[in-house]
ROFI-482239 format. One record per atom (N, C-alpha, C, O, CB): residue in three letters; y, z, x. Coordinates in steps of 0.2 Angstrom, whole numbers, padded with zeros to 4 digits, always signed. Glycine has a CB too. Layout:
% residues N
ALAYZX;...
This chain:
% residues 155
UNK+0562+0329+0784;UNK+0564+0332+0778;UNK+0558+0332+0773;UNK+0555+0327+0772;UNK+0570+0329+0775;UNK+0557+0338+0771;UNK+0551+0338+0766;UNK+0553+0334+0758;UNK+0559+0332+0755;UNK+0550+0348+0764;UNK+0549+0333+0756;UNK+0551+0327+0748;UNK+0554+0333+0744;UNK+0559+0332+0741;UNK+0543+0321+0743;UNK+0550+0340+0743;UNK+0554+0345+0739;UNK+0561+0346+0742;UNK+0565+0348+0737;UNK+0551+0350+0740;UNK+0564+0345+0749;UNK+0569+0347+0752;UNK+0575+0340+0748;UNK+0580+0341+0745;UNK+0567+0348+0760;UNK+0572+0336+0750;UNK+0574+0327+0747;UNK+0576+0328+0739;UNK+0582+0326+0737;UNK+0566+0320+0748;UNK+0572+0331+0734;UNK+0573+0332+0729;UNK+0580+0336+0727;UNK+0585+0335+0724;UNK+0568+0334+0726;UNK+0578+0341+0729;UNK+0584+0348+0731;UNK+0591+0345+0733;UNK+0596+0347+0730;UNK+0582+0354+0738;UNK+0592+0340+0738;UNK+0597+0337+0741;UNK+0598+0330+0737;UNK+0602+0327+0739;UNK+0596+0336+0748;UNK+0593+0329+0732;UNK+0597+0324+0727;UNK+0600+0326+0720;UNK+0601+0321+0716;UNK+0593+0317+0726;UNK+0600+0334+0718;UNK+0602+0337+0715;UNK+0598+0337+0709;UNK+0600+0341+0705;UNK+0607+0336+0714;UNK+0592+0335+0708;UNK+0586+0333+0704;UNK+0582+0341+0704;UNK+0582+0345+0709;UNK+0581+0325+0707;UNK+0579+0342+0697;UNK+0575+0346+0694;UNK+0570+0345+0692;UNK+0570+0339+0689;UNK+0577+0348+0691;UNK+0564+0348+0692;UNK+0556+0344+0690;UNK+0554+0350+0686;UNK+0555+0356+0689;UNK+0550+0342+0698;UNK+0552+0347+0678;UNK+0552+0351+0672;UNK+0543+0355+0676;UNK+0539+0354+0681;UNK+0552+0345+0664;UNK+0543+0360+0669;UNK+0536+0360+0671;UNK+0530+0355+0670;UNK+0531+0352+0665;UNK+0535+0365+0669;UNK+0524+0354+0673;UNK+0520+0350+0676;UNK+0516+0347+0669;UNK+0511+0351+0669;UNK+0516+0354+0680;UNK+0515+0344+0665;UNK+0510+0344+0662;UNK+0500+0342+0663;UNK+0496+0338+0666;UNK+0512+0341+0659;UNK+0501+0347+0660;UNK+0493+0349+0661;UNK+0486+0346+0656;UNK+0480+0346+0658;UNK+0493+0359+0660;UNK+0489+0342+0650;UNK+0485+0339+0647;UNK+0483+0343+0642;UNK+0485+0348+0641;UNK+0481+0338+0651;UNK+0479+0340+0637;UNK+0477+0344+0631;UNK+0467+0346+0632;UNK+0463+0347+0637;UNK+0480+0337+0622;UNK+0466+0345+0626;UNK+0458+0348+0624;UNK+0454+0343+0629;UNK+0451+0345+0633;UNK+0455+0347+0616;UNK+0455+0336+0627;UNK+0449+0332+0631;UNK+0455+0328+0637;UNK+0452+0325+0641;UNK+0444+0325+0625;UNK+0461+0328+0637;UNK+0463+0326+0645;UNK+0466+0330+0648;UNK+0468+0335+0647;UNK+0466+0320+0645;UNK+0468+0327+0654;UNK+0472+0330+0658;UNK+0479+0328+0661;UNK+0482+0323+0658;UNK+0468+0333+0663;UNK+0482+0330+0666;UNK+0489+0328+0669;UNK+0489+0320+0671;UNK+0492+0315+0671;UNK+0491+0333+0674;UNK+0479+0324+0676;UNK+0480+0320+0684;UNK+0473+0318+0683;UNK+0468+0321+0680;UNK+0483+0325+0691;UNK+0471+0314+0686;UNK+0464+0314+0689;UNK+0464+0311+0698;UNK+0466+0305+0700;UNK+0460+0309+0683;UNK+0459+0316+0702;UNK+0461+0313+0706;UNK+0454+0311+0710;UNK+0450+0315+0709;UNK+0467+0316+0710;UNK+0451+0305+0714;UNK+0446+0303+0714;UNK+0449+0299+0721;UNK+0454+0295+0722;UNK+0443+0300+0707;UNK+0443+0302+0727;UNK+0447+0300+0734;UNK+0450+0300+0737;UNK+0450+0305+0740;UNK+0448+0296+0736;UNK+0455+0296+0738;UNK+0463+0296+0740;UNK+0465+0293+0736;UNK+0469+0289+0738;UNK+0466+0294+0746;UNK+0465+0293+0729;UNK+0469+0290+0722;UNK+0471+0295+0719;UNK+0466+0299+0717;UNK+0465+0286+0716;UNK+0477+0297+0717;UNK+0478+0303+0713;UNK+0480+0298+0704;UNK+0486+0295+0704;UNK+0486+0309+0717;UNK+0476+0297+0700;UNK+0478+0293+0692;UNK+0482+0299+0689;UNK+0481+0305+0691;UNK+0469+0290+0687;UNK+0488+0297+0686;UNK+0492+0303+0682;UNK+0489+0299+0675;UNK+0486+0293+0675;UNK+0502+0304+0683;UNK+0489+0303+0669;UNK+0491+0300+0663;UNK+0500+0297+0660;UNK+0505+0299+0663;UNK+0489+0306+0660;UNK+0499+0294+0655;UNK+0505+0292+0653;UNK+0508+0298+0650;UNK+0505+0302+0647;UNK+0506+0286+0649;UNK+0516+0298+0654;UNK+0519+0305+0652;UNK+0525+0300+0648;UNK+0525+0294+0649;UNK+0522+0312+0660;UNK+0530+0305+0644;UNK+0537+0302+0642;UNK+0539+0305+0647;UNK+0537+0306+0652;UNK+0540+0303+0634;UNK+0546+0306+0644;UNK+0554+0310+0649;UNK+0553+0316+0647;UNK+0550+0318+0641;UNK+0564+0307+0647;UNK+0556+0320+0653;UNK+0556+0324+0652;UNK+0563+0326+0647;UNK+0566+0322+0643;UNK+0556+0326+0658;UNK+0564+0332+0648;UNK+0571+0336+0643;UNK+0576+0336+0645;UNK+0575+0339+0650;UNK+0571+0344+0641;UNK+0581+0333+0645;UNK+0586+0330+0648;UNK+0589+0339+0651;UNK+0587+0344+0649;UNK+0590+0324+0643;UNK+0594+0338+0654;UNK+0598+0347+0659;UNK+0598+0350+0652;UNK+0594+0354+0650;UNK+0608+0348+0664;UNK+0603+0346+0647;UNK+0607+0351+0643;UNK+0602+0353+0637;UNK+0604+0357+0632;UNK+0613+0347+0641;UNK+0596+0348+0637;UNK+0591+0354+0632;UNK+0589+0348+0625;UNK+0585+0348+0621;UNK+0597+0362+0628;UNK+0594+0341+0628;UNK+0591+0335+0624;UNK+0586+0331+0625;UNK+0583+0331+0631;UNK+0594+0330+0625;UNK+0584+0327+0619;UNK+0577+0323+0623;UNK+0580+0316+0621;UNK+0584+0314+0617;UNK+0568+0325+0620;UNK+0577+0312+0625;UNK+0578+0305+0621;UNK+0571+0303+0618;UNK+0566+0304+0621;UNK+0580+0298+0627;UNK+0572+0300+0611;UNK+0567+0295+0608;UNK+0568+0291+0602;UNK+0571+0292+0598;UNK+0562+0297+0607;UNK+0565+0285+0604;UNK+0566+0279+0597;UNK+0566+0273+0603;UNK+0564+0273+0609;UNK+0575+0280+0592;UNK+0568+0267+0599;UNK+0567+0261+0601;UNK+0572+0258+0604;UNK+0577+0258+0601;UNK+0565+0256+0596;UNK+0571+0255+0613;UNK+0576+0254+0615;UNK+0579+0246+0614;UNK+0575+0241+0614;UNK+0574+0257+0621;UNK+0585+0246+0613;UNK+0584+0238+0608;UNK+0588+0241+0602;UNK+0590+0236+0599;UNK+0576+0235+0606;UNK+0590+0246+0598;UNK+0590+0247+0592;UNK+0594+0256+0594;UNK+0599+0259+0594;UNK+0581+0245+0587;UNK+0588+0258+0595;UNK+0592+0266+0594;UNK+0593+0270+0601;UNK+0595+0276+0602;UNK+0586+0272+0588;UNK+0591+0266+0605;UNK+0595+0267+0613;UNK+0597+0261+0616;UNK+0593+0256+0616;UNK+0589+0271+0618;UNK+0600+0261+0619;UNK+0603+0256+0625;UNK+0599+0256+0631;UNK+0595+0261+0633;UNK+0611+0257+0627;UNK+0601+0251+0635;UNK+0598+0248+0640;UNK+0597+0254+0646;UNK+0592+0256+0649;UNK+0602+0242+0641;UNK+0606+0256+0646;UNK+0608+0261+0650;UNK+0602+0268+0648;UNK+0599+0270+0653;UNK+0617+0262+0647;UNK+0601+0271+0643;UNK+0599+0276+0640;UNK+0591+0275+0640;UNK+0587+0279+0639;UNK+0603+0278+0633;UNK+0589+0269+0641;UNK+0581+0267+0642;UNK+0580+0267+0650;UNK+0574+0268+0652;UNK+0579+0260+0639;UNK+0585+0267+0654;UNK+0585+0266+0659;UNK+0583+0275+0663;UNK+0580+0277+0667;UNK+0591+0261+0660;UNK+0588+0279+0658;UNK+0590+0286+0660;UNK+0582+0287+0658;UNK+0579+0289+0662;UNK+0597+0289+0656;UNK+0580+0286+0652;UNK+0572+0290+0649;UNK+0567+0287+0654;UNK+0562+0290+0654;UNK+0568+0287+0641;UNK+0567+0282+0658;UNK+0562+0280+0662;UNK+0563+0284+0669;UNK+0559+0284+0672;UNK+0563+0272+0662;UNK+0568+0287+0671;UNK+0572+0293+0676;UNK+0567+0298+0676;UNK+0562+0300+0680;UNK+0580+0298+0672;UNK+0570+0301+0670;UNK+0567+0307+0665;UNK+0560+0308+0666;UNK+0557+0313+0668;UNK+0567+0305+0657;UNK+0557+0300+0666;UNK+0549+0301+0664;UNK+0546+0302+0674;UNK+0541+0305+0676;UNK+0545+0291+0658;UNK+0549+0298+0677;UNK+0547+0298+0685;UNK+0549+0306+0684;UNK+0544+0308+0687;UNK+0552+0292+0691;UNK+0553+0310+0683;UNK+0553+0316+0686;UNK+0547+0320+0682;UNK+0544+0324+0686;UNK+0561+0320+0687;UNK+0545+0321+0677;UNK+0539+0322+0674;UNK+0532+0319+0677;UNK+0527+0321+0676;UNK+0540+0319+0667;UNK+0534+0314+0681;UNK+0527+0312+0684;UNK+0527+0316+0690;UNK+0522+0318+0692;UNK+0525+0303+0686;UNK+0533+0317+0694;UNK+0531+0320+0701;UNK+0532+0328+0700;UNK+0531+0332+0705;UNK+0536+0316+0708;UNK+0533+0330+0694;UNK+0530+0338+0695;UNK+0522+0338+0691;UNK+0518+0343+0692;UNK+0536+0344+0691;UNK+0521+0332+0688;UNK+0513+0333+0689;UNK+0509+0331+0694;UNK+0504+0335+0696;UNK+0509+0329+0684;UNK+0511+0327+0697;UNK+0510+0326+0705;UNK+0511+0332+0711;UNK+0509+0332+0716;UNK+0514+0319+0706;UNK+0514+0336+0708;UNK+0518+0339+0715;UNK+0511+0346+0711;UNK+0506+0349+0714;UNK+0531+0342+0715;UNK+0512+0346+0704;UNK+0505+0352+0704;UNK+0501+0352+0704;UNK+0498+0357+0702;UNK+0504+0355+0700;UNK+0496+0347+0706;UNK+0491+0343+0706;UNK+0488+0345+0713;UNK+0483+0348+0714;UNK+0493+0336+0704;UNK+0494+0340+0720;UNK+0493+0341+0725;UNK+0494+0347+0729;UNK+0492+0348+0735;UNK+0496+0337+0727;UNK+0498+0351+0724;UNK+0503+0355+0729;UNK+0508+0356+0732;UNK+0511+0361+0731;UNK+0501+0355+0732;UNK+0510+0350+0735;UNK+0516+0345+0736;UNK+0517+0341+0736;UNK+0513+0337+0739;UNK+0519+0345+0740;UNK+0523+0338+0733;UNK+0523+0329+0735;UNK+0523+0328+0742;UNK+0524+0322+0742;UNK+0531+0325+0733;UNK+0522+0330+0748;UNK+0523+0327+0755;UNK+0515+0325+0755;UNK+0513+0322+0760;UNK+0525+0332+0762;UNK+0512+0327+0749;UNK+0503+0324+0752;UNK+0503+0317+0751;UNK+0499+0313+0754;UNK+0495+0328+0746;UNK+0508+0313+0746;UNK+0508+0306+0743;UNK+0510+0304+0750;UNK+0514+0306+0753;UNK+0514+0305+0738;UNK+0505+0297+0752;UNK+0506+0293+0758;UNK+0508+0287+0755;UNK+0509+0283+0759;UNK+0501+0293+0762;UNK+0508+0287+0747;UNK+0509+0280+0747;UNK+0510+0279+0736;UNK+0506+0281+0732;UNK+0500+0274+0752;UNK+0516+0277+0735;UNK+0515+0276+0728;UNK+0514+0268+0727;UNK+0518+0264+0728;UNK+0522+0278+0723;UNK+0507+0268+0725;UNK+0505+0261+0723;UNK+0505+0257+0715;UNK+0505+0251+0712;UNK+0497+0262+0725;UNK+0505+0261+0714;UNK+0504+0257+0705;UNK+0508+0262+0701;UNK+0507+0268+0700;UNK+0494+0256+0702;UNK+0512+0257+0698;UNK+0517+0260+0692;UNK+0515+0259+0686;UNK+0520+0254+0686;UNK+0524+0259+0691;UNK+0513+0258+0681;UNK+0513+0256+0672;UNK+0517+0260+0669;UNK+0518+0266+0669;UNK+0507+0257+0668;UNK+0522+0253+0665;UNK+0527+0256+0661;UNK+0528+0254+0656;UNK+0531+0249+0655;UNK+0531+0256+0662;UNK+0526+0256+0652;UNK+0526+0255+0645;UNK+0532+0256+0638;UNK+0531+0261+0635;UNK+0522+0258+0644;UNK+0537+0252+0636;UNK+0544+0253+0634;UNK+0543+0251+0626;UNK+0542+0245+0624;UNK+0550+0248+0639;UNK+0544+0256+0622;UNK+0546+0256+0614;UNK+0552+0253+0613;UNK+0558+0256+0613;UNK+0547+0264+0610;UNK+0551+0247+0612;UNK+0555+0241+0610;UNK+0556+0239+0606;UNK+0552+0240+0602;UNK+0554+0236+0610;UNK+0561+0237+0604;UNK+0565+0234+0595;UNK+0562+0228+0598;UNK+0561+0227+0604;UNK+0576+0233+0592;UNK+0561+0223+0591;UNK+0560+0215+0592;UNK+0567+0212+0594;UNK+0573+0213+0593;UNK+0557+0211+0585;UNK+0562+0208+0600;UNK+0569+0205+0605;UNK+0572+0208+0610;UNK+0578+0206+0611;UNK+0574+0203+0601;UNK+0569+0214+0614;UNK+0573+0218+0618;UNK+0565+0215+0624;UNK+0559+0215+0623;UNK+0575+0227+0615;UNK+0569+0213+0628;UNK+0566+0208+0635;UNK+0565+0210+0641;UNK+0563+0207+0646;UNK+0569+0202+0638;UNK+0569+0218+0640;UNK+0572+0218+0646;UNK+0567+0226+0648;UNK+0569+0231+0650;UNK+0583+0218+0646;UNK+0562+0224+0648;UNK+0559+0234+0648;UNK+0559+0234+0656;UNK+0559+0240+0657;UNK+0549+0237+0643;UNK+0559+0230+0661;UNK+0559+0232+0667;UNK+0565+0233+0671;UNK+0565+0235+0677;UNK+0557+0227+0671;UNK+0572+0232+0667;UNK+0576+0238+0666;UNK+0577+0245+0666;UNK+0578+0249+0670;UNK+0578+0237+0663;UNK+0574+0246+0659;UNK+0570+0253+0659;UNK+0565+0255+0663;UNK+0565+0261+0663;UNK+0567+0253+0655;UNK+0561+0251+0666;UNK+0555+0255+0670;UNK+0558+0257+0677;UNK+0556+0260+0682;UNK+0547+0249+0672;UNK+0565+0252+0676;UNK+0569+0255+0685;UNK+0569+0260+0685;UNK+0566+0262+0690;UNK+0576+0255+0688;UNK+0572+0265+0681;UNK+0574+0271+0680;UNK+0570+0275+0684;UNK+0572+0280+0687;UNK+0573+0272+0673;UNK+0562+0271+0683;UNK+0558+0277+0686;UNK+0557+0273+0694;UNK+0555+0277+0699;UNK+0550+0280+0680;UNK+0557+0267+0695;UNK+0554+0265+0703;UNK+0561+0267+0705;UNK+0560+0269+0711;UNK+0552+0255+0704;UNK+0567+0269+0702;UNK+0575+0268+0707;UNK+0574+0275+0711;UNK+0576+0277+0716;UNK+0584+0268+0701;UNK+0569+0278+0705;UNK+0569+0287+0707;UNK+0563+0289+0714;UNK+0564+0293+0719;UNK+0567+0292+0699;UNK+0558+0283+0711;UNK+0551+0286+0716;UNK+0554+0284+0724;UNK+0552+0286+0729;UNK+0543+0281+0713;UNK+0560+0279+0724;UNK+0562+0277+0729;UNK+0567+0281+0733;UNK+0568+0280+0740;UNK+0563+0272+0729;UNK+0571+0284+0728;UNK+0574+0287+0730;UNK+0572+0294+0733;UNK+0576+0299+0735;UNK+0578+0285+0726;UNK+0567+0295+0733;UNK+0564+0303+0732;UNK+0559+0302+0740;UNK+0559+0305+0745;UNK+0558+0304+0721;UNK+0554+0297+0738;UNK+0550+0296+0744;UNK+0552+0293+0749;UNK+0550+0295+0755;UNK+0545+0293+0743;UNK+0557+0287+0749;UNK+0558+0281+0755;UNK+0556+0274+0755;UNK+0550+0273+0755;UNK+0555+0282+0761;UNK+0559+0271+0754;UNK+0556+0264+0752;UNK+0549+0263+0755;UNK+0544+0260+0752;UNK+0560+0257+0755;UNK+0548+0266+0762;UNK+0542+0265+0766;UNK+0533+0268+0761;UNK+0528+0264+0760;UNK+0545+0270+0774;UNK+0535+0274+0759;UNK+0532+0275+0753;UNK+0533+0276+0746;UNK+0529+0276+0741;UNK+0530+0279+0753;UNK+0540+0275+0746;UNK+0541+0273+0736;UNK+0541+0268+0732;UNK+0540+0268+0726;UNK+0547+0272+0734;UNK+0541+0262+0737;UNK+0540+0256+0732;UNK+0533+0255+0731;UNK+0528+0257+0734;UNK+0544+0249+0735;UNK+0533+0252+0727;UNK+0524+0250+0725;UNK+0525+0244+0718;UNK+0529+0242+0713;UNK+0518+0261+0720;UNK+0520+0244+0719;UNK+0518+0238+0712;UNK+0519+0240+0706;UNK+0517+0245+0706;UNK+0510+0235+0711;UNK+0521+0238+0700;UNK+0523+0236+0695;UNK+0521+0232+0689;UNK+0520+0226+0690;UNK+0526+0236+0697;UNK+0521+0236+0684;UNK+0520+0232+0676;UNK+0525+0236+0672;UNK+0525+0242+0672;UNK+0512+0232+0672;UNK+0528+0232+0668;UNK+0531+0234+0663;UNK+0533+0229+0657;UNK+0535+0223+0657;UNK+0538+0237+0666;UNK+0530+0235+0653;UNK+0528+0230+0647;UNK+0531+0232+0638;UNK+0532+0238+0636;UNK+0519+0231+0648;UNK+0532+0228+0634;UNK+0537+0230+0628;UNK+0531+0232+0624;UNK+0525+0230+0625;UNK+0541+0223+0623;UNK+0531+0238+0619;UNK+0526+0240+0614;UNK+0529+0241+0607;UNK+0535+0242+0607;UNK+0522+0247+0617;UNK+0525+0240+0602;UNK+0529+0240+0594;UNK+0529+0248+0594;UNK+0534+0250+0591;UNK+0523+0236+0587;UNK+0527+0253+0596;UNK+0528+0260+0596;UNK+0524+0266+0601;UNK+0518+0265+0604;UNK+0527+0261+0589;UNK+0526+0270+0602;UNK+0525+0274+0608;UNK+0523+0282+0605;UNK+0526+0284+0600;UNK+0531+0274+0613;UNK+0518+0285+0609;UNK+0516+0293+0604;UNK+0523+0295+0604;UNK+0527+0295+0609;UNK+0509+0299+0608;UNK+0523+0298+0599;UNK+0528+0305+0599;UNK+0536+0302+0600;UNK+0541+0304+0603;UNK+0526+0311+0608;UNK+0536+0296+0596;UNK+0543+0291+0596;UNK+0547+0289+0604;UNK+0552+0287+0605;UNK+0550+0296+0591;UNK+0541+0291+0609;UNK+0543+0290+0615;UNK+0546+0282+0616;UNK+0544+0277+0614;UNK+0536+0291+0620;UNK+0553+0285+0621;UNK+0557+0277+0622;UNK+0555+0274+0626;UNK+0556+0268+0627;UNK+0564+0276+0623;UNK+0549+0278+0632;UNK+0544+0273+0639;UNK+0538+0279+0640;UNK+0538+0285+0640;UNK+0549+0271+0649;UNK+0535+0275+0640;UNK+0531+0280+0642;UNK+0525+0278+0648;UNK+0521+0274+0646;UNK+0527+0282+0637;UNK+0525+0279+0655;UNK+0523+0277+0662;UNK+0517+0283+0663;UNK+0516+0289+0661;UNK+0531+0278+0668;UNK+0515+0279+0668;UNK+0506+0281+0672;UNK+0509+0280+0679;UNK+0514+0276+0679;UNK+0498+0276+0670;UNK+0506+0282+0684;UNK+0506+0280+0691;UNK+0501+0281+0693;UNK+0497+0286+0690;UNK+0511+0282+0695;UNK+0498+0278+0700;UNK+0493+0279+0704;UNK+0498+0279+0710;UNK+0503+0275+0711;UNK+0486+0274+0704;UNK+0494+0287+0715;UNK+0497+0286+0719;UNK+0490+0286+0725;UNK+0484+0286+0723;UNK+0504+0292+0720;UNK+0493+0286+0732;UNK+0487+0290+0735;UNK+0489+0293+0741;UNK+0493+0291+0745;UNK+0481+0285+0738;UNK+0486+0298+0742;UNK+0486+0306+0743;UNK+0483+0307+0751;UNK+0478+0305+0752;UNK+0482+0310+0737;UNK+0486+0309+0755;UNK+0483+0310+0762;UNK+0477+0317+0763;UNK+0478+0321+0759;UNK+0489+0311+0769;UNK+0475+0316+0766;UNK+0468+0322+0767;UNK+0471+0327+0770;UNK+0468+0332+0772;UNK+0460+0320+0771;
């Protein structure tokens, strides 16, 4: 089964790609490393977005859902980048980065959101990968996580 076919059969949608502004871009890819930039979540179906500090103006549950959000925003920059996700032979490195109220501990809760998805999407065998996830006093654009990945990509 193709990983587009996999996405299609887990009922999931991949917004459009981001392409980056004046001096950066989505993706950078160098070898068999594809580097994304830190993206937020995407637009939730019904046309909502989430942001603010999770700890205070979102729950655990709802940081967990933006960190969803944000893995399916990385893999249609990934999927436009490559072409298709089936070029990914391997998701190596996740950074995640979570807009925290003081005293909220739990941002690798939140960063599941997006490893629950990369695994669920690819196969443990290429989904799981290494991991950081980390609390920040605030995030561009009132983002409630905001994640990078390195994947690497077959020839």
């Amino acid at each position: 089964m193709t990983v587009d076919a996999r996405i299609t059969e887990l009922g999931l949608t991949l917004p459009a790609p981001t392409t980056g502004s004046a001096n950066r871009v989505g993706a950078v890819r160098t070898g068999s490393l594809l580097y994304t930039s830190g993206h937020g979540p995407a637009t939730r179906a019904d046309g909502s977005t989430l942001s603010g500090k999770v700890g205070s103006d979102l729950t655990i549950e709802e940081g967990y859902e933006a960190g969803r959000l944000t893995g399916l925003a990385l893999l249609a920059t990934i999927r436009h980048e490559l072409g298709t996700l089936d070029n990914v032979s391997r998701v190596v490195k996740v950074l995640g980065m979570v807009n925290c109220a003081p005293g909220m501990n739990q941002t690798s809760k939140v960063v599941d959101g997006c490893s629950d998805l990369f695994v669920e999407v690819f196969g443990p065998a290429i989904g799981k990968h290494a991991r950081s996830a980390v609390g920040m006093a605030e995030l561009p654009l009132d983002f409630p996580v905001e994640i990078e990945v390195i994947v690497e990509v077959r020839d």
